[in-house]
N, C-alpha and C positions, 0 to 999 in steps of 0.2 A: 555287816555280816554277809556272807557269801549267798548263804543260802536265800535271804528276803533278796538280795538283787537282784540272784540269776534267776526267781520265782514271778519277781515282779516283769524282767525283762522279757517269760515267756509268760503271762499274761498278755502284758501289753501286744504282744505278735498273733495270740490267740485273739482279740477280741473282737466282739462283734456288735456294731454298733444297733441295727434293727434288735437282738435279745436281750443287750442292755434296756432298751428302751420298755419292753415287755416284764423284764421282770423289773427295774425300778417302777415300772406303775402298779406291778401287784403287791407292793413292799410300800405300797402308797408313799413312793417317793421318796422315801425316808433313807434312801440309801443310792448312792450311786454305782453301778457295776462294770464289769468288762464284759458282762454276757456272756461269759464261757457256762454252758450249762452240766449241771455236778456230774455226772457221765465224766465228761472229757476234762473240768477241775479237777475231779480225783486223778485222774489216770496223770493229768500233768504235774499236780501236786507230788504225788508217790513216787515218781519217778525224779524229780530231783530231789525229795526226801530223803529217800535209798541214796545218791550221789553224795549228800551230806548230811549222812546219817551220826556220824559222831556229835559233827556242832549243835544238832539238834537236841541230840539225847543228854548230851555235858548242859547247856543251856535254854531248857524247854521252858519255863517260866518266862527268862529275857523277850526268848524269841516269839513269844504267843503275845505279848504282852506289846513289842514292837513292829505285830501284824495288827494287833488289835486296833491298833493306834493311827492307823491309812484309813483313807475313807470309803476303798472298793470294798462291796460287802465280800468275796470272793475272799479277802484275807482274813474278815474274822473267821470266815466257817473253818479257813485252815487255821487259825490260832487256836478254836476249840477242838477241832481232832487232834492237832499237835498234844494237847491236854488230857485229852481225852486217854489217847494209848501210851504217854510219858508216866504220868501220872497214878496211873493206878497201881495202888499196891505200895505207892512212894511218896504218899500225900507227907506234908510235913502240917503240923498242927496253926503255924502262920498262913498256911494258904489258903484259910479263910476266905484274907483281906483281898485276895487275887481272886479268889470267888465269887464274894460281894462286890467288888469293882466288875469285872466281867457284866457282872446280871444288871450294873447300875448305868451301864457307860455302851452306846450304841444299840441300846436295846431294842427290839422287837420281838415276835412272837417265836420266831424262827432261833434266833440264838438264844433266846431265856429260857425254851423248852430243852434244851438242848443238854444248857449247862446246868438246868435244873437235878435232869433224871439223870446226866451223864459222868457229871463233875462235884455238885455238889451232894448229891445221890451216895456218890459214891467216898467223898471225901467221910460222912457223916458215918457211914459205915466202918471206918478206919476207925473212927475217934467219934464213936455213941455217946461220949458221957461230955463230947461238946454240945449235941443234938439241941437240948432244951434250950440254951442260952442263944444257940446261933437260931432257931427258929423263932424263937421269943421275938430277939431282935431283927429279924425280917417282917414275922407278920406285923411289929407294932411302925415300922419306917410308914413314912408316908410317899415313898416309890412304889406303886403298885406291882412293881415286875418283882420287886424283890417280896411282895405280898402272895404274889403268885407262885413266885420259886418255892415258900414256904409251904404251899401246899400240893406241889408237885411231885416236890423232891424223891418221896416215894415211889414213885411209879414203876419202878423194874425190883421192885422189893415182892410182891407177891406175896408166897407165906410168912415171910419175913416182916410185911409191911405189923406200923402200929396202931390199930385200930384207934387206939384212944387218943393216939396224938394227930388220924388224919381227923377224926370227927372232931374234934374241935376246931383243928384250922378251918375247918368247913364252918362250923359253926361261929367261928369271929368275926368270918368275912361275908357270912351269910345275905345280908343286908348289903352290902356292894352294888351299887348301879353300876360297876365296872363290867364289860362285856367279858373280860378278858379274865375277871376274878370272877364271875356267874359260869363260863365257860369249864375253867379251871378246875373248878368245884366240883363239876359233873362229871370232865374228864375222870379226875383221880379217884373217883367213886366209881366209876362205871370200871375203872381198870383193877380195882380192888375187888369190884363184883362178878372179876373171873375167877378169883381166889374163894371167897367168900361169898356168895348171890342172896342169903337168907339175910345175915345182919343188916347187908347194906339196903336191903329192901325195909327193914325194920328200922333204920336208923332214916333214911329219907322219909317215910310216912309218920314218922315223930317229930321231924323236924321242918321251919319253915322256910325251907329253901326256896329260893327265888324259881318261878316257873324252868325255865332255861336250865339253870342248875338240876333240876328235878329230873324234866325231861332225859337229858345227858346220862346222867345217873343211872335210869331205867331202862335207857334202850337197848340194854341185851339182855336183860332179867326178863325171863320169863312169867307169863302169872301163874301165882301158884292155883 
């Protein structure tokens, strides 16, 4: 594909090997990078976006799916914005399986939160009456990023979010000595408690959330 060469080939002329180093150690090495920092990725990304804007938008799955698939973190982040603005409004009921790959495959906190609130968020919103079965089957996987996804996914719902459906994800995984699922928990409740600040304060003081989790939860509720 035209676009992944002439992307990779300006990469490769942008990088820098002291920010590589910087940010592969705050990604605790899990990834190796070109060190273009997201400032000047976006702006290089966008602009050969825009150059070959058709191939992209004809084959945005392909293409996200065979940035996904290099090992600079630099291309997943453009394989999920690719997804991100293709995608919406255009989801297709199979692209689940490209969801759950995504979340299950290169993971860290950086892209899982991403395609959480941005992709699958938004996917579930297309197709509500997948909601139960596809969250079912995340929170019960024993990948915790897809356990996490499952309780994140909400996060840009607001009024819209489902109370009943985030309190219980919270309460399945409650117990979790996962940092990342104790984290999670608090997150998604703490961003529901600018919608809501009374239930969520009434639903954590009933429940035995892990300190951490609690904490999260509460720090922008005010006391009554």
């Amino acid at each position: 594909m035209n676009f992944i060469l002439v992307l990779e080939k300006a990469f490769k002329q942008n990088k820098n090997p002291e920010n590589a180093f910087a940010m592969a150690k705050y990604m605790k090495n899990n990834f190796p990078f070109f060190g273009i920092k997201t400032e000047e990725r976006r702006r290089i990304f966008k602009e050969i976006w825009k150059e070959n804007k058709n191939e992209i938008s004809e084959n945005a799955r392909t293409v996200a799916v065979a940035l996904y698939s290099k090992k600079e973190r630099e291309f997943h982040y453009c394989a999920i914005e690719i997804l991100i603005k293709e995608l919406k409004g255009n989801y297709k009921k199979e692209d689940i399986q490209l969801i759950e790959k995504l979340i299950g495959n290169n993971s860290w906190w950086d892209s899982v939160d991403t395609i959480a609130k941005y992709i699958l968020g938004e996917y579930l919103l297309e197709f509500p009456l997948e909601a139960q079965n596809v969250i079912k089957r995340f929170s019960n996987s024993g990948n915790m990023w897809l356990n996490r996804s499952a309780i994140l996914f909400q996060l840009g719902y607001k009024q819209k979010t489902n109370a009943d459906f985030l309190f219980s994800q919270c309460l399945k995984q409650a117990h979790s000595k996962e940092f990342f699922i104790q984290k999670a928990i608090g997150w998604s409740l703490r961003e529901y408690a600018k919608s809501n600040p009374k239930i969520v304060r009434q639903f954590v003081e009933n429940s035995n959330l892990k300190p951490l989790s609690r904490k999260e939860a509460l720090k922008n509720i005010c006391c009554p």
